[in-house]
Structures are given as C-alpha cells and as structure tokens.
N, C-alpha and C positions, 0 to 999 in steps of 0.2 A: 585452165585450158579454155579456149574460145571454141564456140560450138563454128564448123567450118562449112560445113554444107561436099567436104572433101573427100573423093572417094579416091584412094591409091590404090592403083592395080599393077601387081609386081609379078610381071608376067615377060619370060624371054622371047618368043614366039613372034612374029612378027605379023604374020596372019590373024592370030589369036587376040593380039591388040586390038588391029585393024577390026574384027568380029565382034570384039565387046565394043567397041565404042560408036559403031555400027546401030547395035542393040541395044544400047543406053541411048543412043539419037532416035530410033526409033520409036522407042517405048517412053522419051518424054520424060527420060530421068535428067534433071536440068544443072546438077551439080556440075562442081568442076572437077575432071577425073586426070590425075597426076601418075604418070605411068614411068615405071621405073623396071631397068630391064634384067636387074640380075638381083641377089640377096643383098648383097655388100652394099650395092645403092640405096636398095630399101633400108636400109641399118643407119644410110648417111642422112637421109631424107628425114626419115623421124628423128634420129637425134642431134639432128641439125650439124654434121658436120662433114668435112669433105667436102666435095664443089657445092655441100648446100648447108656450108657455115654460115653463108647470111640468113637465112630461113629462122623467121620466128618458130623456136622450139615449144610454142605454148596453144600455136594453133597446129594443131593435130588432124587427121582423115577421122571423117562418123563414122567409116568402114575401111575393113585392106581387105582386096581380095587377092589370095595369095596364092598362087601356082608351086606346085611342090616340085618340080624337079628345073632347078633353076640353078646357072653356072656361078660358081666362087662357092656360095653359101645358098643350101636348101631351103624349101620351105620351111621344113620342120626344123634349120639351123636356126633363118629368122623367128618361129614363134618362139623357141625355146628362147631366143634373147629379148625378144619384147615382153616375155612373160617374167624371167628375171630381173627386171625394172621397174619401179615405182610409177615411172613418169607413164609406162606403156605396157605395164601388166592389164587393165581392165579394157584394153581400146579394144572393137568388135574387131574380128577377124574369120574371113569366109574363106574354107578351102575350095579354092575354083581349079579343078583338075580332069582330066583325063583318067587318072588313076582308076583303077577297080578291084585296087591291092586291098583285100580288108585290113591288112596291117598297116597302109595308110590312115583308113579310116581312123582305128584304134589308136594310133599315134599322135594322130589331127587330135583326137579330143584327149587324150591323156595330156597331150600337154600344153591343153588350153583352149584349142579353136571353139568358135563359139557355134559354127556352122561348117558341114562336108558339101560339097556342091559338086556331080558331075559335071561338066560341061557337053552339052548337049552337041549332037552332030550335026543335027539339023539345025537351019538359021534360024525359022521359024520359032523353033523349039526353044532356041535360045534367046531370042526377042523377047520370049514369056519368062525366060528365066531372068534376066537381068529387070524385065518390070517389077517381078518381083523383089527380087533380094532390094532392088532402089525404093519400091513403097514399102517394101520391112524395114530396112537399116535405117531409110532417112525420114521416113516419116513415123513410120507405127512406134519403131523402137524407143524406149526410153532411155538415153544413156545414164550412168552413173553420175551425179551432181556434180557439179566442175570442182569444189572443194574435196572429193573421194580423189577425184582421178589428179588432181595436185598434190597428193600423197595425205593430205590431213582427212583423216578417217572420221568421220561422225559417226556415234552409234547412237540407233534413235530406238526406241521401245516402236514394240508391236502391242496393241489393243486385240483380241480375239474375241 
C-alpha cells in the first residue's frame, strides 16, 4: 500500500461536508480529502470497484472518517466489511457522528473503529476538532508497515 496523504469522509449530509472541509481548510490540514456520499460508495472507493474500478486499489485513505447513519449501507455496515478484509482490516477509521447513542459507541469499537468522534455544533469547536484528528492521523500516527497491511504479517520479537 502507498502511504496517500488521503483522508475519505463518507458522509451523506451535505452541509456536514461542506463543514468539515471548511475545517480541514481552516485548520491547515493540506491532504487531499475524497468525499463519498453513502456506504455502497465507500465499499466501491476502497475496493476499487464500481464507478471507481479505475482507482488504484493499493493506494488507500491515512484515515476514513465515517458517519454512522448513512443511506444503502451504515456505518457500522461499512466497518464491519472493511474489517472483514485483509487488504482493509488495519486502515484507521474515525467515528465522526452526531450520535450520543452509547450503543453506537460500543458498536464503533467492538467492531473495530479505531476512534468515536462527536461532531461538534459549534464551527469553531469543530475547526479544533478536525486540526486535531489531521495532526493525529496524518502526522503523529504511525501506521502499520505497508508489508502488514498487504496482508504478509511480519512478526518481530520485542526486547524488554
């Protein structure tokens, strides 16, 4: 997998778009962010098929920020199928929601998410949010060595 600098935000909402990319302009997050509007797209987008069978499947998103209540296929449908797969079991994934359903939350992580993210009401509030999650995911985070997340597993000893 090629490290992409890619953030996908698979969000239906049209405002909600419009707000985060608002907030990732403001806040200096300089990636290029591929926004896709329902689950089904999301599913075609990573695994490259569908109107985006041309799309190299081997450059991947540093991050999906994922919106749980989204039309054809949920959030929680998408992580369940990204986590199902080798090629996109390890890819970060941030619940960016509304929700305040703890059984979201429980869900989000039981089956996988790697972060639960309110989305903030306020713009301001959310400017901070999105500098954030873009200096965590794309810069601080380490991802998984690109021969892990190609499915060939290294295991390496730990020293203590």
């Amino acid at each position: 997998m090629i490290r992409s600098h890619i953030i996908l935000l698979v969000e239906d909402n049209a405002n909600d778009v419009k707000l985060t990319m608002r907030a990732f302009e403001k806040s200096n997050v300089s990636s290029e962010i591929v926004v896709v509007s329902d689950g089904e797209e999301a599913i075609d987008y990573l695994f490259a098929t569908g109107r985006y069978a041309g799309r190299d499947p081997k450059v991947m998103p540093e991050v999906i920020l994922l919106d749980m209540k989204l039309p054809k296929i949920d959030g929680l449908g998408v992580l369940r199928r990204l986590r199902a797969d080798e090629r996109t079991k390890r890819l970060p994934v941030v619940i960016l929601t509304t929700s305040k359903e703890e059984k979201d939350v429980t869900s989000s992580y039981n089956l996988g998410a790697n972060s639960f993210v309110r989305k903030p009401v306020d713009f301001d509030q959310f400017v901070d949010a999105a500098q954030h999650l873009g200096l965590y995911w794309l810069v601080m985070n380490e991802p998984p060595p690109r021969r892990e997340m190609e499915g060939t597993i290294e295991v390496r000893s730990r020293r203590h």
